[in-house]
C-alpha positions in Angstrom: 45.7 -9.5 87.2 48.8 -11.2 88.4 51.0 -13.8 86.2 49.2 -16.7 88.9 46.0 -15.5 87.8 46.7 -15.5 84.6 48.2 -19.1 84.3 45.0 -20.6 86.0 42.7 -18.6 83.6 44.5 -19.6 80.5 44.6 -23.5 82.2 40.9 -23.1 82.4 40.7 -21.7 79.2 42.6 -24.6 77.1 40.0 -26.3 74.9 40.4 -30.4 75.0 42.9 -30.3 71.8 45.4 -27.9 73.9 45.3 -30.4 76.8 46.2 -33.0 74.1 49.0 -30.9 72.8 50.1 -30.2 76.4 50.5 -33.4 77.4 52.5 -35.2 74.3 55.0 -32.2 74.9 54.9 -33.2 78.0 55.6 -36.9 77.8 57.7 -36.8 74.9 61.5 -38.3 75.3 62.8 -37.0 72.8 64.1 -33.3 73.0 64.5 -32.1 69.6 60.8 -33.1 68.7 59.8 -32.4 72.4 60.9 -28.5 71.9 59.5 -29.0 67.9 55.6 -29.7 69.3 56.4 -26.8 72.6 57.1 -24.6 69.5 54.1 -25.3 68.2 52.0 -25.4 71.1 53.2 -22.0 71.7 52.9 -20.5 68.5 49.1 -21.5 68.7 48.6 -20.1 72.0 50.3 -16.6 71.7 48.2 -13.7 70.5 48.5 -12.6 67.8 49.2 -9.0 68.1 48.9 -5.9 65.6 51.8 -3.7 65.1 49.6 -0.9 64.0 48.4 -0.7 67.3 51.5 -1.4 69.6 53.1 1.2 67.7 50.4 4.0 68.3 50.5 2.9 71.9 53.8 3.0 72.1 53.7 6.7 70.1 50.8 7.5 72.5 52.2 6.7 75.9 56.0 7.9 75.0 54.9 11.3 73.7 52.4 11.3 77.3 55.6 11.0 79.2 57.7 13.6 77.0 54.6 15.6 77.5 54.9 15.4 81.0 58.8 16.1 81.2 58.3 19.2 79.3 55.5 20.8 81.6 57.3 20.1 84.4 60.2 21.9 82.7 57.8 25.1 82.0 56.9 25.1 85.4 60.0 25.0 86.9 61.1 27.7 85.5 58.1 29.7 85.9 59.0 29.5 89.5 62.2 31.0 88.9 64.9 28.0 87.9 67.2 28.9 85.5 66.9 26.4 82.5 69.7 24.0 83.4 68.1 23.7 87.4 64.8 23.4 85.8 66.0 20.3 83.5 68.0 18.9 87.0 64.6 19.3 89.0 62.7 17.8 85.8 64.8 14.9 85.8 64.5 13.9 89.2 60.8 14.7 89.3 60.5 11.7 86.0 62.5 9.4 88.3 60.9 9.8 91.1 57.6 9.2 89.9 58.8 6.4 88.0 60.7 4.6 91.1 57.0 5.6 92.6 55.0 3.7 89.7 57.4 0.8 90.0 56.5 0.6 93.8 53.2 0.7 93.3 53.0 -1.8 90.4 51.5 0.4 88.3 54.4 1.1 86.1 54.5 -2.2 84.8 50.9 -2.3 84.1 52.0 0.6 81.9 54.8 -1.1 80.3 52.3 -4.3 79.0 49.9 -1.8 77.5 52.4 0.7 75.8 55.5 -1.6 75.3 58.5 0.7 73.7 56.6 4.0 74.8 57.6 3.3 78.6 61.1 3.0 77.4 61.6 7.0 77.1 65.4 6.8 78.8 65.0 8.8 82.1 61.8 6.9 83.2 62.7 3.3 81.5 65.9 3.6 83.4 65.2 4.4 86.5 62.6 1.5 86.3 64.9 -0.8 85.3 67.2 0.4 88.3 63.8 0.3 91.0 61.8 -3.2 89.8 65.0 -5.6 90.7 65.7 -3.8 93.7 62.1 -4.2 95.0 61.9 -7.6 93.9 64.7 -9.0 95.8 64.3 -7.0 98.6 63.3 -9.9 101.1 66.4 -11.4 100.4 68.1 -8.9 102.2 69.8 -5.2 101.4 73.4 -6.8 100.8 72.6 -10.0 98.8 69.1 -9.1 97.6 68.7 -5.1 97.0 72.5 -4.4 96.8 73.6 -7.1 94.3 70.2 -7.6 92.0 70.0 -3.6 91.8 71.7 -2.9 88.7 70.8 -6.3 87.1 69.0 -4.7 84.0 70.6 -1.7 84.4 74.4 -2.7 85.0 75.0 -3.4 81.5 73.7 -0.2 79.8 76.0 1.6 82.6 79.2 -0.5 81.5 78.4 -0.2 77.9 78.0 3.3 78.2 80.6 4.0 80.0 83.3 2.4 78.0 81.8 3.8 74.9 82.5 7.0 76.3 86.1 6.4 77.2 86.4 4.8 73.6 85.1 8.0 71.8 86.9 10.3 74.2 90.1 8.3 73.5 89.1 8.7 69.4 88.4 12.5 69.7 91.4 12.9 72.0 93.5 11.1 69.2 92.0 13.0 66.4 92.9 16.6 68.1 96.3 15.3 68.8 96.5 14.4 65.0 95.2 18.0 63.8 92.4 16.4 62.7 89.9 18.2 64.3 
């Protein structure tokens, strides 16, 4: 079910006092108590949502995909990769299927179900890399796959980066000191 679906079943869905609420939010002047009955329109309408569960999900789906990595890894080098080729091939063989699941729209299906399990970092990542890319496509590969790419992703490539130049910097600093 898409988000449009959704909104129309939960419009259809609203009992005659979250109509009521709806519309004073929506015809109220003033913003602080505007956003002060939206608060409370939406804390009555969100789920409610156990943590028991999202965590076993999560637990569930994460350890699926570790799963997953790992056979690939044995089979690999069944057929002869050394370990570190194996890991390459395993690597590219998680993203690919990810990019794939993205494509597909299932990946995100995945993601509502098992929340922080899809986030294992090969697979989350290149997800994160594939669903803006695919989303702006129709605005064209310069201004709509080229520059929305790396939306999500762009920051946990900067951060990392210059992490790593700051910790190199440190360790280099250190061995110059005699310290390590």
């Amino acid at each position: 079910m898409d988000v449009k679906e959704k909104a129309k079943q939960v419009q259809q869905n609203l009992t005659p006092e979250d109509k009521a609420l709806v519309h004073e939010v929506l015809t109220e002047t003033n913003p602080k108590e505007r956003e002060k009955q939206y608060n409370k329109y939406v804390e009555k309408v969100t789920p409610k949502r156990s943590h028991v569960g999202n965590v076993l999900k999560a637990w569930l789906v994460g350890g699926l995909i570790c799963c997953l990595g790992q056979f690939l890894m044995n089979r690999y080098q069944a057929m002869g990769a050394d370990k570190e080729l194996a890991a390459a091939y395993t690597t590219l063989s998680l993203i690919l299927l990810s990019v794939l699941l993205t494509g597909l729209n299932w990946y995100q299906k995945l993601a509502c179900f098992a929340g922080a399990g899809t986030v294992v970092p090969i697979t989350g990542f290149a997800n994160s890399v594939a669903a803006p890319a695919i989303e702006f496509k129709q605005e064209g590969w310069v201004f709509g796959v080229g520059c929305k790419i790396f939306t999500i992703a762009g920051p946990v490539i900067l951060y990392g980066i210059l992490s790593s130049w700051v910790l190199g910097v440190i360790y280099w600093g250190m061995k110059m000191l005699g310290v390590m």
